[in-house]
PLY file of the C-alpha trace (Angstrom):
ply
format ascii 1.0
element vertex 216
property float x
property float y
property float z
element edge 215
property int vertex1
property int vertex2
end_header
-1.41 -1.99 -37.32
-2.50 -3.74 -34.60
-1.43 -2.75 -30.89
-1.27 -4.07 -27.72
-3.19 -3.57 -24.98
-1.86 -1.61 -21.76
-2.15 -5.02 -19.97
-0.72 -7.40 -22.67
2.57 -4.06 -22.51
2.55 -5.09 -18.55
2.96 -8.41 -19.03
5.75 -8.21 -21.55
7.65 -6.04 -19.70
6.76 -8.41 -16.39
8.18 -11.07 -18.26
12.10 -9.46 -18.64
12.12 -8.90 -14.66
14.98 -10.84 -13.23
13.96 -13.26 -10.54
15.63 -11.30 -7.48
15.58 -8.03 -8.65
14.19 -5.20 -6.39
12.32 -2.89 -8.78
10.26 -0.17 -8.54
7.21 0.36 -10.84
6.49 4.41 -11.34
3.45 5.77 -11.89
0.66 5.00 -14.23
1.21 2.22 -16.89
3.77 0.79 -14.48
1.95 0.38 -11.76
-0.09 -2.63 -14.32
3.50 -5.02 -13.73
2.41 -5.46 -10.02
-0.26 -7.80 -11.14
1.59 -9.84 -13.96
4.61 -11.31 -10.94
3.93 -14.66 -10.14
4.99 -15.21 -6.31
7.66 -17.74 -7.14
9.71 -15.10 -9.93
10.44 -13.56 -6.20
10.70 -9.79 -7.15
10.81 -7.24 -4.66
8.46 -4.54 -6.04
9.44 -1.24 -3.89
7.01 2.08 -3.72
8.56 5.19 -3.57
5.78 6.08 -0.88
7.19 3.28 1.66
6.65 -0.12 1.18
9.34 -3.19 -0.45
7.58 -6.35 -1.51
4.46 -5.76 -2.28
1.94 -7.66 -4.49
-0.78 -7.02 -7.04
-4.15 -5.50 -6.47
-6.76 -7.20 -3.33
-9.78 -8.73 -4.61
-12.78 -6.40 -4.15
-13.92 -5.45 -0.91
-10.73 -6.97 0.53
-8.04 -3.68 -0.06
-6.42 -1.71 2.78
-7.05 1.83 2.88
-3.62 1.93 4.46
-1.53 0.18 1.65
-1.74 1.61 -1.32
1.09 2.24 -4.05
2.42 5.75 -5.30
-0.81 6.25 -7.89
-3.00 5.19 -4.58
-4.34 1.95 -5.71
-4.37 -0.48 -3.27
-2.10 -3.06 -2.93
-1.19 -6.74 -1.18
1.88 -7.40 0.78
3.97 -10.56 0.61
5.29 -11.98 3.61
8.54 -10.36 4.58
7.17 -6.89 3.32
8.63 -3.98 5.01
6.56 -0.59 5.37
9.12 2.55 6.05
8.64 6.65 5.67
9.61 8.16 2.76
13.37 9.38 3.73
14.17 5.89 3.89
12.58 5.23 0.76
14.29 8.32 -0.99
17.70 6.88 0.35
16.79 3.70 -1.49
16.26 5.04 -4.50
19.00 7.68 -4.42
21.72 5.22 -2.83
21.90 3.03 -5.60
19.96 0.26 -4.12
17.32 -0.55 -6.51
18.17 -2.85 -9.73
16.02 -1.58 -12.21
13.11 1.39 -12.11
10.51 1.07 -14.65
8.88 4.25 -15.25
5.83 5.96 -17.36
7.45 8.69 -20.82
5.79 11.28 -22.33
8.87 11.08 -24.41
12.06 9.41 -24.98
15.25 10.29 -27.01
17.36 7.81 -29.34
20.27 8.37 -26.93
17.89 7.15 -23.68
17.56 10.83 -22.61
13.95 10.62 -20.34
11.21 12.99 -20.35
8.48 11.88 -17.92
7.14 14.56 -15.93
5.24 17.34 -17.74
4.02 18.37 -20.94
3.85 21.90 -20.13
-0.35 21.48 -20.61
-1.84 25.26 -19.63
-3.48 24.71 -16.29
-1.70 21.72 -15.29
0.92 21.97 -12.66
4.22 20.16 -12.96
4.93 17.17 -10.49
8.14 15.23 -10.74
7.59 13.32 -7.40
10.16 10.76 -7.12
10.81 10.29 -11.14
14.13 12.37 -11.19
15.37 9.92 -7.77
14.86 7.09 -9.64
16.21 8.26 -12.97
19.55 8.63 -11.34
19.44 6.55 -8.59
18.18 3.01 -10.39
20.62 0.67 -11.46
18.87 0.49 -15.11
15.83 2.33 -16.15
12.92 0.70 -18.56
10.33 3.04 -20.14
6.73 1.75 -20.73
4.98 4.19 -23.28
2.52 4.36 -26.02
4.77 4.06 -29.23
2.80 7.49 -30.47
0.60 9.90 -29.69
-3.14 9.79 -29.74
-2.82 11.78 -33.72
-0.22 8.93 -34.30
2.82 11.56 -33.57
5.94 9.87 -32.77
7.14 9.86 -28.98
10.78 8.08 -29.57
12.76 11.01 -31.27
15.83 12.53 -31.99
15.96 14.88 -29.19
13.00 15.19 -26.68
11.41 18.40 -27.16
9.73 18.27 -23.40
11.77 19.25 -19.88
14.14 16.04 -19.00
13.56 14.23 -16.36
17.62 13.15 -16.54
19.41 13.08 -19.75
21.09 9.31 -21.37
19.52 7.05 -18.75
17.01 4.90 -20.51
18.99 1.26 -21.42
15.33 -0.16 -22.43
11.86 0.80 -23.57
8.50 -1.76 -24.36
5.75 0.04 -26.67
2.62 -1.14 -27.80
4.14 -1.46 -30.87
8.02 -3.22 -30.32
10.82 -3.52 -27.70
13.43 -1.50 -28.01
17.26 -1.33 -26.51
19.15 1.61 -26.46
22.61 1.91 -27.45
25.32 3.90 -29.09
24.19 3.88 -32.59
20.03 4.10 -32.03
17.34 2.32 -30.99
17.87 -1.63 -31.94
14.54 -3.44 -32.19
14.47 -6.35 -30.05
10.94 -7.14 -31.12
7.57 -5.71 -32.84
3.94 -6.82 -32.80
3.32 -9.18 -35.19
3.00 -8.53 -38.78
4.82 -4.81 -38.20
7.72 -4.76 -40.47
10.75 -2.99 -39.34
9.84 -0.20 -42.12
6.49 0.47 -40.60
8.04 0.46 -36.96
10.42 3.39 -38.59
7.83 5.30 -40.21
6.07 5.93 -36.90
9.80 6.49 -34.60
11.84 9.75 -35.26
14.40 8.60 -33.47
16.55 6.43 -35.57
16.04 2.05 -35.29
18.49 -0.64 -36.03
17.72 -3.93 -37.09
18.97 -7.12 -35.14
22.11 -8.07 -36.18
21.10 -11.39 -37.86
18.51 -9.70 -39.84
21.04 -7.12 -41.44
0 1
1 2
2 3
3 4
4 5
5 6
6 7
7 8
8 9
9 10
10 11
11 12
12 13
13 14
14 15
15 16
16 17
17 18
18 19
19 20
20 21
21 22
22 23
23 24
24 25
25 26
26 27
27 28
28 29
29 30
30 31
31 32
32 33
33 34
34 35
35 36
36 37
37 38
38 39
39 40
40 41
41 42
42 43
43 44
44 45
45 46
46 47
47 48
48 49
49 50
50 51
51 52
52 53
53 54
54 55
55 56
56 57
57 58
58 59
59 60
60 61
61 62
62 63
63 64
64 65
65 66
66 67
67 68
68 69
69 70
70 71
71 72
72 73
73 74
74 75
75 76
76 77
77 78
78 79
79 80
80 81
81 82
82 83
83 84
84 85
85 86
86 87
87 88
88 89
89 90
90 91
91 92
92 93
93 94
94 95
95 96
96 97
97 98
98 99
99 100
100 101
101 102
102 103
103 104
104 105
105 106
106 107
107 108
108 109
109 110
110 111
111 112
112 113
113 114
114 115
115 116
116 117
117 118
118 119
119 120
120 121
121 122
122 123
123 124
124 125
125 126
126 127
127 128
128 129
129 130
130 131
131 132
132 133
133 134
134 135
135 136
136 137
137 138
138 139
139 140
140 141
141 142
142 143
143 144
144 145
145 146
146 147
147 148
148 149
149 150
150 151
151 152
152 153
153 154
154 155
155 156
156 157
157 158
158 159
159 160
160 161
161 162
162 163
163 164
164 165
165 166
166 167
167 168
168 169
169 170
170 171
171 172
172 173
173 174
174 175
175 176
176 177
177 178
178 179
179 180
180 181
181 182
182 183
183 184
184 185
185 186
186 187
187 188
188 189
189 190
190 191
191 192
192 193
193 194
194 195
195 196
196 197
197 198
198 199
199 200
200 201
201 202
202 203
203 204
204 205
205 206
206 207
207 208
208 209
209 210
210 211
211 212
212 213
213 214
214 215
């Protein structure tokens, strides 16, 4: 089945942004949406490490060693950009003034439930960072994952079997493989690559899918 690319996922999940929204973009594949925002869709992208309204990547040799996003690539700043410590960020994020958080999943559950911030690897120490903040504190929360693991395991299931990040928060996810909402009775499928069937889609989700309703 064919797959998209980590930067075609960006720009599908870039293209579902409300004009006006202030969003923040989590670490990792997130981080990609910075660069697919035109200017005039006016969204305020906000960092957990301090800045609101920021832009995509400089052109080489022209970054900032001083603005940089919460992986540490550098980034631009639109005018009107405001640069702040992080309590002021944290009280963004935890005060309920951010529309919409899209964040990075190791796993996700049929009922939205978020796991995000280790995979108990030997060796590896946890980090939540700001993930658990913006779980609770974001307005909605999109999930931009690979739709399995690298031996094609599935990564949407029943019940995460990883350490939540926050339980029933996830409203929408974008895969390489479909777009997904969640609600009450599973995942409905907004959307798949093309030539997937909705059979296929299943065969690599544990958690349960619904069809559209005018496909039913």
């Amino acid at each position: 089945m064919t797959r998209l690319s980590r930067i075609q996922l960006a720009q599908r999940a870039a293209r579902d942004i409300p004009s006006g929204s202030y969003v923040n973009l989590g670490i990792g594949l997130p981080t990609l949406i910075a660069n697919m925002i035109a200017p005039d869709q006016e969204v305020f992208l906000h960092s957990e490490n301090g800045i609101l309204h920021f832009g995509p990547r400089p052109d080489t040799g022209k970054a900032d060693p001083c603005l940089i996003n919460a992986s540490k690539q550098p980034v631009t700043l639109y005018p009107g950009a405001a640069i702040f410590d992080s309590a002021i960020s944290f009280a963004m994020m935890r005060g309920g003034h951010l529309d919409l958080a899209v964040l990075g999943a190791y796993e996700v559950a049929e009922n939205g439930d978020l796991a995000n911030w280790t995979r108990n690897d030997p060796g590896v120490p946890p980090a939540v960072g700001g993930a658990m903040d913006l779980a609770h504190g974001a307005r909605q929360v999109w999930v931009l994952m690979e739709h399995t693991t690298k031996d094609g395991k599935p990564r949407l299931l029943k019940h995460c079997r990883l350490p939540l990040t926050a339980p029933s928060v996830v409203t929408r996810i974008f895969t390489d493989l479909a777009v997904l909402s969640v609600t009450p009775h599973g995942l409905l499928v907004e959307e798949t690559v093309d030539g997937l069937s909705f059979e296929e889609l299943q065969s690599v989700t544990e958690a349960k899918l619904c069809r559209p309703a005018s496909t039913r």
